[in-house]
C-alpha positions in Angstrom: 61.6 -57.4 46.9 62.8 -53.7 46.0 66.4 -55.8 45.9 65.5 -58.4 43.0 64.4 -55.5 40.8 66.6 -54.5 37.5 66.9 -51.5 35.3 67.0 -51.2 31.2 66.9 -48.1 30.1 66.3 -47.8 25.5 66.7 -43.9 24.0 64.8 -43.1 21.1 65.9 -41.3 17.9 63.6 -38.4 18.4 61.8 -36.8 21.5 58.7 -39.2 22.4 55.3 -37.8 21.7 52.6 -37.7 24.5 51.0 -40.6 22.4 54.1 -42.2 22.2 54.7 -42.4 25.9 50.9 -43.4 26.5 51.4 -46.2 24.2 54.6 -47.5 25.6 53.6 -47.4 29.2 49.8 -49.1 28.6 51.5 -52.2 26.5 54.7 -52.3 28.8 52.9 -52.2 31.9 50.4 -55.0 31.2 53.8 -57.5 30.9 53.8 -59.8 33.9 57.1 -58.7 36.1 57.4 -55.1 35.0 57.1 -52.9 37.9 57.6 -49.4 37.0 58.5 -47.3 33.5 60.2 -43.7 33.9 60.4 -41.3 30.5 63.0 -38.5 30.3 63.5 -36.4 26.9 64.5 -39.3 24.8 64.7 -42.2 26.7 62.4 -45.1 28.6 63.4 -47.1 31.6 62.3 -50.0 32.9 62.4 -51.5 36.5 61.7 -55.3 36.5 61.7 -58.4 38.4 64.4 -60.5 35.9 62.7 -63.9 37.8 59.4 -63.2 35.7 60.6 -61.1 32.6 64.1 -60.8 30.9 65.8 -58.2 29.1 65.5 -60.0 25.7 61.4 -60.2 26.7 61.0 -56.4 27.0 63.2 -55.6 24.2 61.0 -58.0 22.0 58.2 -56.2 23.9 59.3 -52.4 22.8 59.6 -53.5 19.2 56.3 -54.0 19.0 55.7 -50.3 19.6 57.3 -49.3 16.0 60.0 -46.7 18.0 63.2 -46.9 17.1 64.8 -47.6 19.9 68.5 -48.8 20.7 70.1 -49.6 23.9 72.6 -46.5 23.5 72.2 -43.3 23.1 73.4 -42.1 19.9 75.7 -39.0 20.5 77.3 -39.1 23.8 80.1 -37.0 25.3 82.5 -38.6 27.1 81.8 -38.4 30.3 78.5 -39.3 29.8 79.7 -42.4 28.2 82.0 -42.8 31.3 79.5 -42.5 33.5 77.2 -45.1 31.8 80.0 -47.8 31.7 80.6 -47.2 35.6 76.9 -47.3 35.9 77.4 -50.8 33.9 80.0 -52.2 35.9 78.4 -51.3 39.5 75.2 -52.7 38.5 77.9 -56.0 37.5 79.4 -56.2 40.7 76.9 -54.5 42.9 73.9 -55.4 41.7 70.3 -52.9 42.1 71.2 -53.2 46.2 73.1 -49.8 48.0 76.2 -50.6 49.0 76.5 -51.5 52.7 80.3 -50.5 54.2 80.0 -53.1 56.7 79.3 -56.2 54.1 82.4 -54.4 51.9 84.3 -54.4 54.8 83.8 -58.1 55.7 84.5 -59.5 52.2 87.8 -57.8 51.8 88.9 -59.1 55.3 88.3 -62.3 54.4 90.9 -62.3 51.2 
């Protein structure tokens, strides 16, 4: 099941309160097909199952929480914003599974 699970992380303008955090995981967590919510300084992510909930569902979810939220971070360096658009395209072509040499190997024999 682990492998049907997605990601979507939101960062907030400011630091997130202890209320703030205790509000967002009670009303997220009571959504059918979210499994998991993770806080770091100013940001929230969410591991769900996209067969029950989508991404336009939670984000219609969050706004309910009157946080400013957006789906990037405001100031980023560049390497942090290289690191998020390899993030991006892995989790394209990868998907949430690791990446298994032997299944690599086999798909590029094959062309």
């Amino acid at each position: 099941m682990d492998n049907y699970l997605k990601n979507i992380t939101f960062w907030a303008e400011q630091t997130l309160t202890r209320e703030e955090i205790e509000s967002c995981t009670s009303l997220v967590m009571s959504e059918k097909g979210i499994s998991n919510v993770k806080f770091a300084d100013r940001s929230a992510s969410f591991e769900y199952n996209p067969y029950l909930i989508s991404k336009e569902e939670i984000t219609e979810v969050i706004k309910r929480l009157n946080i400013e939220f957006s789906d990037v971070p405001k100031k980023m360096g560049i390497i942090k914003r290289w690191l998020l658009k390899m993030a991006k395209e892995n989790s394209e072509n990868f998907g949430n599974q690791g990446i298994d040499c032997c299944n690599v190997n086999a798909e590029n024999k094959k062309s």
